[in-house]
N, CA, C and O atoms as a DFTB+ gen file, in Angstrom:
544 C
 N C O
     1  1      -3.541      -3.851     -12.458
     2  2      -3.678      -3.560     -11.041
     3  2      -2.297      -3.305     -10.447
     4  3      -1.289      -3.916     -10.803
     5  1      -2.342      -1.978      -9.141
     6  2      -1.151      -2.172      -8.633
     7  2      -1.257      -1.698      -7.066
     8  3      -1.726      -0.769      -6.410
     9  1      -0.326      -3.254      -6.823
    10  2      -0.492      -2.982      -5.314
    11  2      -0.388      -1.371      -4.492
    12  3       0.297      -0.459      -4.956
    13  1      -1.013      -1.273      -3.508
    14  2      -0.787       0.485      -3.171
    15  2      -0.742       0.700      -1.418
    16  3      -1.427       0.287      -0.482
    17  1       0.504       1.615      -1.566
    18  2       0.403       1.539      -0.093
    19  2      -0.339       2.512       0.642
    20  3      -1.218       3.183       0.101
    21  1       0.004       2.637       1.994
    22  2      -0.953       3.493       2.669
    23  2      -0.948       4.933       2.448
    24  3      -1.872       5.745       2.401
    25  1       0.651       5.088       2.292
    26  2       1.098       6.834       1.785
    27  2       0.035       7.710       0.832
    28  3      -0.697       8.694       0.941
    29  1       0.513       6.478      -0.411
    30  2      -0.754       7.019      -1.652
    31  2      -1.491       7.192      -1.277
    32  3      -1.976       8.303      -1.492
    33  1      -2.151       6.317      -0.466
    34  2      -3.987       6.630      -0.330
    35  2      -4.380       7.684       0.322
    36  3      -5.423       8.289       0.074
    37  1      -3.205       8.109       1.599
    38  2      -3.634       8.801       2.097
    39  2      -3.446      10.812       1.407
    40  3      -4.027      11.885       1.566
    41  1      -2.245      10.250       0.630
    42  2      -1.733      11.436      -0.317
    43  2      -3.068      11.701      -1.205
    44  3      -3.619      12.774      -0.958
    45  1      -3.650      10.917      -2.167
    46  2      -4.368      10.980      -2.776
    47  2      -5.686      12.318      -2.414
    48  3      -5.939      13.272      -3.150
    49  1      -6.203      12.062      -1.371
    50  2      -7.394      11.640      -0.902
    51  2      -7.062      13.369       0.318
    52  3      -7.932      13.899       1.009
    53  1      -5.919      13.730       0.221
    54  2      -5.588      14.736       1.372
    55  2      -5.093      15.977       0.595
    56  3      -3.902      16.151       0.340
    57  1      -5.651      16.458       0.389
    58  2      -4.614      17.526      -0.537
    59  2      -3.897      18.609       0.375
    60  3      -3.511      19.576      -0.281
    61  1      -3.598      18.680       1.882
    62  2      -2.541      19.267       2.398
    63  2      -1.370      18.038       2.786
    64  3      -0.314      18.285       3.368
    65  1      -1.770      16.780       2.366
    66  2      -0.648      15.807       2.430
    67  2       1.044      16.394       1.254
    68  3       1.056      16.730       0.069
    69  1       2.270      16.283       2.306
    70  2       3.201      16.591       1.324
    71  2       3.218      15.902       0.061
    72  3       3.685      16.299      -1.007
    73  1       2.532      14.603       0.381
    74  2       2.811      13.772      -1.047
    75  2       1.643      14.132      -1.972
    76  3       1.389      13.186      -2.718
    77  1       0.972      15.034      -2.134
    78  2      -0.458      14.946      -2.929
    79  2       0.272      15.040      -3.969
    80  3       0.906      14.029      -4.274
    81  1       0.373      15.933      -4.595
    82  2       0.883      16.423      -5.917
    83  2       1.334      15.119      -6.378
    84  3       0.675      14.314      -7.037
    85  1       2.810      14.969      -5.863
    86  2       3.307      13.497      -6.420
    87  2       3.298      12.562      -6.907
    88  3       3.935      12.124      -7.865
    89  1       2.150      11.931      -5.933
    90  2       0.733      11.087      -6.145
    91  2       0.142      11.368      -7.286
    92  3      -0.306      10.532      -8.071
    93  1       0.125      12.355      -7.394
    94  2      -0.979      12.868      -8.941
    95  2      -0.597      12.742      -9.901
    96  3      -1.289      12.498     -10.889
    97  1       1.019      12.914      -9.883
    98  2       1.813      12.916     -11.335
    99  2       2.266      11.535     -11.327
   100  3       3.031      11.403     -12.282
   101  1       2.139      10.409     -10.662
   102  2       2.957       9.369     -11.651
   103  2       2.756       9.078     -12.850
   104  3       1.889       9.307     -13.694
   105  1       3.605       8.590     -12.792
   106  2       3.737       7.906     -14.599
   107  2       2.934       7.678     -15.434
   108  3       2.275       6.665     -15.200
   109  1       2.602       8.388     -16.673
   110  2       1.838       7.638     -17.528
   111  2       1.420       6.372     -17.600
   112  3       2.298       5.580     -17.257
   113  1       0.331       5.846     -17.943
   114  2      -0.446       4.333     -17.773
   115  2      -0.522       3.847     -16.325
   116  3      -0.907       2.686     -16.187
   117  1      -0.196       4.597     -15.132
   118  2      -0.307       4.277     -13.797
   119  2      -1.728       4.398     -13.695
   120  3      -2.443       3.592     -13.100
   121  1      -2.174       5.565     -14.372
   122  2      -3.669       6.049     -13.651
   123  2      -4.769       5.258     -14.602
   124  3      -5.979       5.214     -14.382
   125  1      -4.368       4.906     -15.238
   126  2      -5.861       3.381     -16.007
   127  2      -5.559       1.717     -15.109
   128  3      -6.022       0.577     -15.150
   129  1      -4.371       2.566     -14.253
   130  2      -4.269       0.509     -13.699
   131  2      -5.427       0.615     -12.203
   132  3      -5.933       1.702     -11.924
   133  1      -5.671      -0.425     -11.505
   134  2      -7.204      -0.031     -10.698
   135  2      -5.913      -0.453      -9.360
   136  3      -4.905      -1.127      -9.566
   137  1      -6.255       0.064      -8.246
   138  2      -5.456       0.266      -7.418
   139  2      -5.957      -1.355      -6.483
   140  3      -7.078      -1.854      -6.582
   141  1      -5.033      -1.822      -5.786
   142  2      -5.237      -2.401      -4.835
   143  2      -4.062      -2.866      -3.619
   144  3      -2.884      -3.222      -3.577
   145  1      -5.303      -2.591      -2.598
   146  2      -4.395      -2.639      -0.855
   147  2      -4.736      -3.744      -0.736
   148  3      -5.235      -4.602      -1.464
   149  1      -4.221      -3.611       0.918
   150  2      -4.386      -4.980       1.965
   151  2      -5.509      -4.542       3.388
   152  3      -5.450      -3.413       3.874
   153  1      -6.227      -5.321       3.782
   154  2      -6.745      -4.496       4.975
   155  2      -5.922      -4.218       6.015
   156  3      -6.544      -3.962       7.046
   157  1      -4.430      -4.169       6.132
   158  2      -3.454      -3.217       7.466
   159  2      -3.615      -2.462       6.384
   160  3      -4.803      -2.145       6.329
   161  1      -2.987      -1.997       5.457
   162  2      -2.706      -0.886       4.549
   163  2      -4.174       0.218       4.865
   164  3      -4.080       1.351       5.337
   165  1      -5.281      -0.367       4.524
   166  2      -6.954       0.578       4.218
   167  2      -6.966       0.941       6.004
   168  3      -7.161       2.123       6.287
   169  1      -6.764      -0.046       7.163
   170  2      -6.981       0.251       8.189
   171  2      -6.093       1.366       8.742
   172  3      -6.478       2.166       9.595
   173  1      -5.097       1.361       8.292
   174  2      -3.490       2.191       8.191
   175  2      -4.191       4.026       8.143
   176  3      -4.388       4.898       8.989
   177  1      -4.396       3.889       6.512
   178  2      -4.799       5.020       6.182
   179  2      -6.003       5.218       6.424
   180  3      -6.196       6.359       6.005
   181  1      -7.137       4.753       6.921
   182  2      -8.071       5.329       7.733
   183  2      -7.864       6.017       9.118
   184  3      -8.192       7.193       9.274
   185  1      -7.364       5.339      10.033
   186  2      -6.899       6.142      10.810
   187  2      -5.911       7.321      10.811
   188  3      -5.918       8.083      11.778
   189  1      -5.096       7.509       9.829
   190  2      -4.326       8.726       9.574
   191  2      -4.993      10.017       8.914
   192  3      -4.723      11.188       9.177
   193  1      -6.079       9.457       7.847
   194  2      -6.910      10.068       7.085
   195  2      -7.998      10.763       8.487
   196  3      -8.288      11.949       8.639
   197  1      -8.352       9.799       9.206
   198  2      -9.330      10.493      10.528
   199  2      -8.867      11.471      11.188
   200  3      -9.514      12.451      11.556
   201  1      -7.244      11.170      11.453
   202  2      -6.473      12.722      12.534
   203  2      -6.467      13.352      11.622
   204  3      -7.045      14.398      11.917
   205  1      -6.056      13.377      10.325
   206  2      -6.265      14.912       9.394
   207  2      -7.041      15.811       9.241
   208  3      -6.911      17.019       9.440
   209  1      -8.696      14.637       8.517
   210  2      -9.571      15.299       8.142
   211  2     -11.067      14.754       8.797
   212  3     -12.119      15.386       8.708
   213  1     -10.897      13.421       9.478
   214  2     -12.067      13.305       9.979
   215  2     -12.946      12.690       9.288
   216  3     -12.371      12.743       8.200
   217  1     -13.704      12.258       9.127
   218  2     -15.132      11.716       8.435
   219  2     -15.240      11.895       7.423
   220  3     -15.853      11.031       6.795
   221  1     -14.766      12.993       6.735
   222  2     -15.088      13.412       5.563
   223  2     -14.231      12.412       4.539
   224  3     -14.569      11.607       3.671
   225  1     -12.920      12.878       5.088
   226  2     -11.796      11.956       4.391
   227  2     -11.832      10.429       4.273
   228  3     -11.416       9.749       3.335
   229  1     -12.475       9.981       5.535
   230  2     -12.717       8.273       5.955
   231  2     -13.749       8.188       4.674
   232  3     -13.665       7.334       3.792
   233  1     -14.699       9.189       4.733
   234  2     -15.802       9.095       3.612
   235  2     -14.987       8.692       1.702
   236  3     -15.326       7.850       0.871
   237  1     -14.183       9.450       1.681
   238  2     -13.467       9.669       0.637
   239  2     -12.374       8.760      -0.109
   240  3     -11.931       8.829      -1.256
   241  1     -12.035       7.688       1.187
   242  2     -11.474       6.683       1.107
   243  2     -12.065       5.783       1.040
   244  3     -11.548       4.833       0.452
   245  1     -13.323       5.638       1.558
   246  2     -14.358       4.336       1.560
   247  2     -14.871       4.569      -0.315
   248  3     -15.375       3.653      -0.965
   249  1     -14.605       5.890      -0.850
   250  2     -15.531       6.101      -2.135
   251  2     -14.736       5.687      -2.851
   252  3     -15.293       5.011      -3.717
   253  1     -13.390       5.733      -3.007
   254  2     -12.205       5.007      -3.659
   255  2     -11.981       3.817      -3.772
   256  3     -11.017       3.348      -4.376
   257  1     -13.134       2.979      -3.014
   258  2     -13.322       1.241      -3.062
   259  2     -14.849       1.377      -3.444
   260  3     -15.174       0.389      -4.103
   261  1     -15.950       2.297      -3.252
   262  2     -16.947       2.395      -3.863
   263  2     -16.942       2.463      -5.287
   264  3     -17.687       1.611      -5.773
   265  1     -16.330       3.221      -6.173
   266  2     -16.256       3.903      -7.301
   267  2     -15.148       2.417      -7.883
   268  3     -15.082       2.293      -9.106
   269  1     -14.595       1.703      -7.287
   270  2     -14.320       0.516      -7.819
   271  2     -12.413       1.163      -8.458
   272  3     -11.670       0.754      -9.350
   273  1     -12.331       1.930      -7.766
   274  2     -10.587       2.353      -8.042
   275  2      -9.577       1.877      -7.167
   276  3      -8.360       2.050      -7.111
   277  1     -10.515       1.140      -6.402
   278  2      -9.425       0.698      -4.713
   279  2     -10.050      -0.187      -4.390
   280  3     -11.147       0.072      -3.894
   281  1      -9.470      -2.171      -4.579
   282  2      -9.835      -3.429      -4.393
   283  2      -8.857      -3.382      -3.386
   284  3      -7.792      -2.767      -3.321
   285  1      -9.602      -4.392      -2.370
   286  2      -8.747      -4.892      -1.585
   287  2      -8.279      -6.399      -1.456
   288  3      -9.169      -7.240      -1.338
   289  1      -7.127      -6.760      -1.467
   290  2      -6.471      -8.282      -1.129
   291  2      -6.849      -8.635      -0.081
   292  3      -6.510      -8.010       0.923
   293  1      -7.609      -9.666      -0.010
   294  2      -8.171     -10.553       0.815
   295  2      -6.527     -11.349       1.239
   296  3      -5.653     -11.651       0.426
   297  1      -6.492     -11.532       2.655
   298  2      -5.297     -12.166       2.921
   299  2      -5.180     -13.679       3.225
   300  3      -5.379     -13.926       4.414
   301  1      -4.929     -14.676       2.508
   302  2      -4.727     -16.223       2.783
   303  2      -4.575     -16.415       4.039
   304  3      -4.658     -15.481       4.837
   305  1      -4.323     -17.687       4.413
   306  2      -3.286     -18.111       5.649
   307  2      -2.034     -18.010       5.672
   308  3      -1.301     -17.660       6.596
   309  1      -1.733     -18.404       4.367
   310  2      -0.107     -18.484       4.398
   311  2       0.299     -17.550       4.122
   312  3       1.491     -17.651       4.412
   313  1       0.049     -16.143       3.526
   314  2       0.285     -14.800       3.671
   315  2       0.341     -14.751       4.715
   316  3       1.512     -14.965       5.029
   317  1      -0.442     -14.533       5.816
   318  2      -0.832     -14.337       6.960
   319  2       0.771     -15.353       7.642
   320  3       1.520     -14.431       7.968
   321  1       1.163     -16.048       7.807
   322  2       2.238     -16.983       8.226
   323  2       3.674     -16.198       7.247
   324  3       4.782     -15.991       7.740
   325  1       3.254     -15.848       5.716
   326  2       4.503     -15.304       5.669
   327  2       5.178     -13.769       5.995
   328  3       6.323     -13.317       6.028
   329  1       3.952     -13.287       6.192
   330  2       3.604     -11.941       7.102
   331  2       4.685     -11.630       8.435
   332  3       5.609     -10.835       8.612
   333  1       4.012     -12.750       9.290
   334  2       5.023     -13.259      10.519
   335  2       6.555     -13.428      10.254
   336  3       7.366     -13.290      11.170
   337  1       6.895     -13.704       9.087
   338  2       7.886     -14.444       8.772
   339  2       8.856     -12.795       8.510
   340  3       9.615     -12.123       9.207
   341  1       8.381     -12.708       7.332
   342  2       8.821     -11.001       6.957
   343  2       9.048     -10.090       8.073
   344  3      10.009      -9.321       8.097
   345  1       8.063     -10.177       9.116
   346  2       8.441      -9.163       9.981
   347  2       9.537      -9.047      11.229
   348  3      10.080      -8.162      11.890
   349  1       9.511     -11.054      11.096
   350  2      10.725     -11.425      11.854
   351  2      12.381     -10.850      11.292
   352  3      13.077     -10.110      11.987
   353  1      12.917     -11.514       9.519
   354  2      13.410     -10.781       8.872
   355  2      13.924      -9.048       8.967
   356  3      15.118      -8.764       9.057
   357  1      12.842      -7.991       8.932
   358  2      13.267      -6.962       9.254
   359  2      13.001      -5.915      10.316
   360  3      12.898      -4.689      10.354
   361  1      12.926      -7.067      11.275
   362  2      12.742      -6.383      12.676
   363  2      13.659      -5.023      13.188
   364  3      13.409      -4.160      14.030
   365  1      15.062      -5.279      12.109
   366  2      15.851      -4.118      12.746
   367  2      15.805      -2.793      11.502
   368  3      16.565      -1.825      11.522
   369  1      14.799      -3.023      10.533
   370  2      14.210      -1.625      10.123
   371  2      13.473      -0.897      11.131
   372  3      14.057      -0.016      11.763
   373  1      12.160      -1.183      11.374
   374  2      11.777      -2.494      11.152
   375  2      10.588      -2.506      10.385
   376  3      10.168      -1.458       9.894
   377  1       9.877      -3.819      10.199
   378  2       8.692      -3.876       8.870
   379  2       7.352      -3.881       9.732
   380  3       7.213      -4.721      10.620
   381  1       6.413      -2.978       9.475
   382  2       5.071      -2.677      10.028
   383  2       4.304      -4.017       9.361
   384  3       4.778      -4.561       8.363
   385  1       3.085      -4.495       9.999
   386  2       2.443      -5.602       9.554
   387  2       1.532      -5.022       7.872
   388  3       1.253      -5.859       7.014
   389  1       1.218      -3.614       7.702
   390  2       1.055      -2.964       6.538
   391  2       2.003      -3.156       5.232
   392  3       1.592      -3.384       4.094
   393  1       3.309      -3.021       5.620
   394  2       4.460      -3.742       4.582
   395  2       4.217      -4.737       4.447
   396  3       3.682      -5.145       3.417
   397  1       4.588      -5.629       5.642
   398  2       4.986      -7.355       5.370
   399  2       3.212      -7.570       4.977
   400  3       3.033      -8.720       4.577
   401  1       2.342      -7.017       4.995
   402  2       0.758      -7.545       4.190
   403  2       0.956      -7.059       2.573
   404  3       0.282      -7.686       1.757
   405  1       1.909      -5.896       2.019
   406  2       2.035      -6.156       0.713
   407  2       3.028      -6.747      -0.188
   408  3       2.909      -7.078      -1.367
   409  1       4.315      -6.831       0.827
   410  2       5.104      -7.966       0.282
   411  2       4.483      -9.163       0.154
   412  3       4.541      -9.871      -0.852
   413  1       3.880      -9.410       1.168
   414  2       3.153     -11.060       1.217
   415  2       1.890     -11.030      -0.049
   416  3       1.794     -11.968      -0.841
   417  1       1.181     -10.105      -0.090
   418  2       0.217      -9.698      -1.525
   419  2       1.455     -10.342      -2.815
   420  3       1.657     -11.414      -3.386
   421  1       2.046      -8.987      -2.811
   422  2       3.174      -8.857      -3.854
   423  2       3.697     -10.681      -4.232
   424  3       4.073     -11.199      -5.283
   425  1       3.530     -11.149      -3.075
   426  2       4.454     -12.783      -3.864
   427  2       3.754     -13.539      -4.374
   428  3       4.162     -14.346      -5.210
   429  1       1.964     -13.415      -3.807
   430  2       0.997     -13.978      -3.775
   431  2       0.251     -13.746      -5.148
   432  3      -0.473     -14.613      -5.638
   433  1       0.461     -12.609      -5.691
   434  2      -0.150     -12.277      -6.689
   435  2       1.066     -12.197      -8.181
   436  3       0.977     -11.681      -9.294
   437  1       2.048     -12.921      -7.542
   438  2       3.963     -12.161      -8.259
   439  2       3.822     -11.330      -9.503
   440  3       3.991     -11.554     -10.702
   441  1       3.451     -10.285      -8.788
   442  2       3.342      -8.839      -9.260
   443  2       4.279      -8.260      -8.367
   444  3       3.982      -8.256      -7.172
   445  1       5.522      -7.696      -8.790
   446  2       6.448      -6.988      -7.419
   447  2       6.364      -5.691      -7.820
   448  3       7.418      -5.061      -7.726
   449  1       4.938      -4.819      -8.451
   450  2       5.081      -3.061      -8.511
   451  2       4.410      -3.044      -7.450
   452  3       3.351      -3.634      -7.242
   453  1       5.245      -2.086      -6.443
   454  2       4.145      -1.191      -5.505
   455  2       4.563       0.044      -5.587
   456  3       5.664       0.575      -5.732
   457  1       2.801       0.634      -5.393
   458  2       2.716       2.288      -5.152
   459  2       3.309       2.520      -3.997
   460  3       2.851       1.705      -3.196
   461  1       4.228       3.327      -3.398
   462  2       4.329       3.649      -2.619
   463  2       5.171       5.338      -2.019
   464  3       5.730       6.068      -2.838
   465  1       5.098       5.688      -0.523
   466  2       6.272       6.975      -0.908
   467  2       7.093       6.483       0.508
   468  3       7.457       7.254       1.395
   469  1       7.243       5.359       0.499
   470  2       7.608       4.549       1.544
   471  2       9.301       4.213       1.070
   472  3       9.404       3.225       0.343
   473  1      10.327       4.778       1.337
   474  2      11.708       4.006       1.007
   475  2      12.068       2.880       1.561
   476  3      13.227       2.571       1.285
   477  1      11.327       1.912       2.464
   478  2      12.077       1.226       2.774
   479  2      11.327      -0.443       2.138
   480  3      11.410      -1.572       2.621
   481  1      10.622       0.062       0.891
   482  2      10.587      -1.283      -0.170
   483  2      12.128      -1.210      -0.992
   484  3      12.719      -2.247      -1.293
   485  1      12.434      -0.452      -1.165
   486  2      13.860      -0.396      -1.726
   487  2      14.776      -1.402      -0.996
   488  3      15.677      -1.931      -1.647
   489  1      14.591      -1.743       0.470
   490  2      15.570      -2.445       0.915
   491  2      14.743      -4.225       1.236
   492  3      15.301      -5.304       1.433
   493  1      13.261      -3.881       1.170
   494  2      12.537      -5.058       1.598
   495  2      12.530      -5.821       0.053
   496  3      12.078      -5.290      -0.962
   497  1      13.129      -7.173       0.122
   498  2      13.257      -8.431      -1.170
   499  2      11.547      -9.276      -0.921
   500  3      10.833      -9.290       0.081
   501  1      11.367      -9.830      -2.125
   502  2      10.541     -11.053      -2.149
   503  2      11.225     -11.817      -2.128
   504  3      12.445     -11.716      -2.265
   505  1      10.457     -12.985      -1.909
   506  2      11.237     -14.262      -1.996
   507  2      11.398     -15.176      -3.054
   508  3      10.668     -15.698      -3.897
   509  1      13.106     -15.212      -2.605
   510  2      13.989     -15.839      -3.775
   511  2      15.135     -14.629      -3.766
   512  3      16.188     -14.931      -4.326
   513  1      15.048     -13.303      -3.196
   514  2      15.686     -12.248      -3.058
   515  2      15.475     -11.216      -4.122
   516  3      16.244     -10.269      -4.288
   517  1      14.462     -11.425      -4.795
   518  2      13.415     -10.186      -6.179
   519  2      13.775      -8.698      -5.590
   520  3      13.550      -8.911      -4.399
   521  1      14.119      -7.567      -5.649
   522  2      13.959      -6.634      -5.762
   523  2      12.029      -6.114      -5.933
   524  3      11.074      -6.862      -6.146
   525  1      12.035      -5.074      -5.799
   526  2      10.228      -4.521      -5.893
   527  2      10.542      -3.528      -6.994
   528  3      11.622      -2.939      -7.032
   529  1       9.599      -3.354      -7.873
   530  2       9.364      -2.490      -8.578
   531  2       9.011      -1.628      -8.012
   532  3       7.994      -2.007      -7.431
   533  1       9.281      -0.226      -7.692
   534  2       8.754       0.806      -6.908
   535  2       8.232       1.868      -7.447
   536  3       9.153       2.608      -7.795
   537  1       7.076       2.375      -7.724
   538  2       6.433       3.154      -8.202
   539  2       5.924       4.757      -7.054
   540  3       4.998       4.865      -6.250
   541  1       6.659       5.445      -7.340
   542  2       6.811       7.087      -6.518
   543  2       5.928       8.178      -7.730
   544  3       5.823       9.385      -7.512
């Protein structure tokens, strides 16, 4: 499994998105791993997916958790508290509650690959100061 952000999904799923292609080509053994968000992340890219394409696309994203390729992380409490915490941290990026919900995944599950076409996991640490595996 690998955590995934909103970009992908919405790249995926959009094919006039700049990132489609991109999306398509990662890395070998990326595309047998089963994807999973956070609900800011799915709520994220539903609404972006709606100004694009509308219903169809919302449809297309809901089939990507139908078809069992897109689980979602249920969020704890203390995610939820370290969420708060993270966003305090990089307020002067600053960190959307969609990030600080997959960093907080990411520690929770200490798995630090995320999908993303997002640069600013490059500068966001787990805790203990981990670097993220970043997958483009």
């Amino acid at each position: 499994m690998i955590l995934t952000d909103t970009g992908p999904l919405v790249a995926l799923i959009d094919a006039r998105d700049d990132a489609h292609e991109r999306v398509h080509a990662v890395p070998n053994g990326l595309h047998d791993l089963q994807m999973v968000t956070t609900w800011p992340c799915f709520t994220e890219a539903m609404y972006l997916v709606d100004r694009v394409g509308g219903y169809r696309l919302q449809m297309a994203l809901w089939q990507l958790r139908a078809d069992g390729l897109l689980n979602i992380h249920e969020i704890a409490n203390g995610e939820a508290d370290r969420m708060r915490t993270l966003m305090t941290i990089y307020r002067d990026i600053p960190m959307d509650l969609a990030d600080a919900s997959l960093v907080a995944a990411a520690e929770a599950r200490a798995d630090l690959r995320i999908f993303t076409i997002d640069r600013h996991f490059y500068a966001y640490r787990a805790d203990g100061g981990r670097a993220f595996d970043v997958v483009q």
